[in-house]
N, C-alpha and C positions, 0 to 999 in steps of 0.2 A: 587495216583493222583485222586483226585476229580471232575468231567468229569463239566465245564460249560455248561449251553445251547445250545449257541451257537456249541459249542466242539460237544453234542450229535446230534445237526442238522447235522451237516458234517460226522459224523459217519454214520447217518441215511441213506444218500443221498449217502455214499461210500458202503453200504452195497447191499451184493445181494438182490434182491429180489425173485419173481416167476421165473421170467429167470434164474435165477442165474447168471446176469451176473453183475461184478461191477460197481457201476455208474449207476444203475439204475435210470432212472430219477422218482421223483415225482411230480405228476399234480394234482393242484386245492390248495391254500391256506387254503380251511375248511379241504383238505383231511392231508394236513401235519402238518396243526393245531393239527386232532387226533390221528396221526401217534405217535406226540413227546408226547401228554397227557395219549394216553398207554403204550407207553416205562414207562415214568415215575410211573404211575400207576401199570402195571402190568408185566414190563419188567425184574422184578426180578435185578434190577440194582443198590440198596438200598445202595453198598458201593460203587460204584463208582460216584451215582452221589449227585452233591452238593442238601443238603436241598431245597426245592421245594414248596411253596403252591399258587403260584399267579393266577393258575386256575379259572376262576370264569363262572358261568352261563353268556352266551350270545346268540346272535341271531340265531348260529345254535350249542349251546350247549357247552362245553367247551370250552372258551378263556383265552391268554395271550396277552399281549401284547409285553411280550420279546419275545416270537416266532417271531413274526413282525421286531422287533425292530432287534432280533441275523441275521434275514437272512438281511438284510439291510446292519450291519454290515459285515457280509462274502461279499456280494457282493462288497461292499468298496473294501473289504481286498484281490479282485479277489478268494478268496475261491469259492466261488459259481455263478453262472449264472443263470439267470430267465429270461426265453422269454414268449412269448405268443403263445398259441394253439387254436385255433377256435376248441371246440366242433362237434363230427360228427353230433349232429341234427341239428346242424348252417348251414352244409354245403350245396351248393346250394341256399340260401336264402341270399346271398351278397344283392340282391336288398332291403330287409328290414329289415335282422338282426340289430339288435342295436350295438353300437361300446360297450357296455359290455361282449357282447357275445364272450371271450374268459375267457381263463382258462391259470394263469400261469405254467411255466415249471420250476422245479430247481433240477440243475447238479452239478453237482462238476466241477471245474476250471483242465486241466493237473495240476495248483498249489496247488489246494484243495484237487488233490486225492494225492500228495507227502506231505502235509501236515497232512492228515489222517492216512496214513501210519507211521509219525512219532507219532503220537497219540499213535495210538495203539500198535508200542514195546512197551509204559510206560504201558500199560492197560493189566488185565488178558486176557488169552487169550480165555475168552469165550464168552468176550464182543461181540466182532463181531459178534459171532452165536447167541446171542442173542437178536440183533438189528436185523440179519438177518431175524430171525423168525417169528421177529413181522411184518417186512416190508413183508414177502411171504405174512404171512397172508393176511394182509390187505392193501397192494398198488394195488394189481390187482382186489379189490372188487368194485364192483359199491359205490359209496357213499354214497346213500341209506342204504346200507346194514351196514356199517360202523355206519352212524349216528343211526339206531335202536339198533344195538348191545350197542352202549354210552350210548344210553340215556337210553335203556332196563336196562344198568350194573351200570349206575350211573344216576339216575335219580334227582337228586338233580341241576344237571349241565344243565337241560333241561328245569327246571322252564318258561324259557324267550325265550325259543328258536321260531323264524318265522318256520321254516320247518317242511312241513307239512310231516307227515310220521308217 
């Protein structure tokens, strides 16, 4: 079985992370943008998942637009949920934060995580450890920290990037 995008998003988002615990949520759309371009990149995932090259340099460095597009879709499909989270340097600054100053959240659905679950009986069983891996690594890192290591390791994708760092 050859895993779609969308498929490795829901994987991503069912996988432990630093907690270890399942369902770990991921916060910030740049951060799950580079979550799914290092899976694919460096995830060591090469047979399970379907050919891949629609990455391209943008504003803060690696973009797809089917990352956008697959979580839109889950969400239709109740797989996934995305709220909103006020950042902690926003907090206390209700009187003049701007209404951008949040950061979405995305979880798995109760349907998204029994639907993952059916995923992965079809899938090696090491898939998940190695989704997990990549999400310890880097879901609990500042995104600073993320975006250097990208652009440090593939500097091609950074060409256009606004973030200064």
């Amino acid at each position: 079985m050859k895993l779609s995008k969308p498929e490795l998003i829901a994987i991503l988002l069912y996988a432990p992370g630093a907690t270890g615990n399942i369902g770990e949520p991921v916060v910030g759309k740049t951060r799950l943008m580079k979550l799914v371009f290092l899976l694919m990149k460096e995830g060591k995932l090469t047979e399970e998942l379907k050919d891949d090259t629609s990455f391209r340099p943008y504003r803060y460095g690696p973009f797809d637009p089917e990352v956008l597009d697959s979580v839109e879709a889950l969400k239709g499909l109740d797989v996934i949920e995305e709220t909103e989270e006020r950042p902690e340097e926003a907090e206390g600054l209700e009187d003049i934060a701007e209404p951008y100053d949040t950061e979405s959240v995305y979880k798995l659905t109760p349907q998204g995580v029994a639907k993952v679950e059916r995923i992965l009986k079809q899938l090696p069983a090491d898939v998940l450890a190695k989704v997990s891996n990549y999400k310890s690594l880097y879901n609990s890192k500042p995104l600073v920290e993320i975006l250097h290591y990208v652009y440090g390791r593939y500097p091609i994708y950074a060409t256009v990037s606004e973030a200064n760092i």
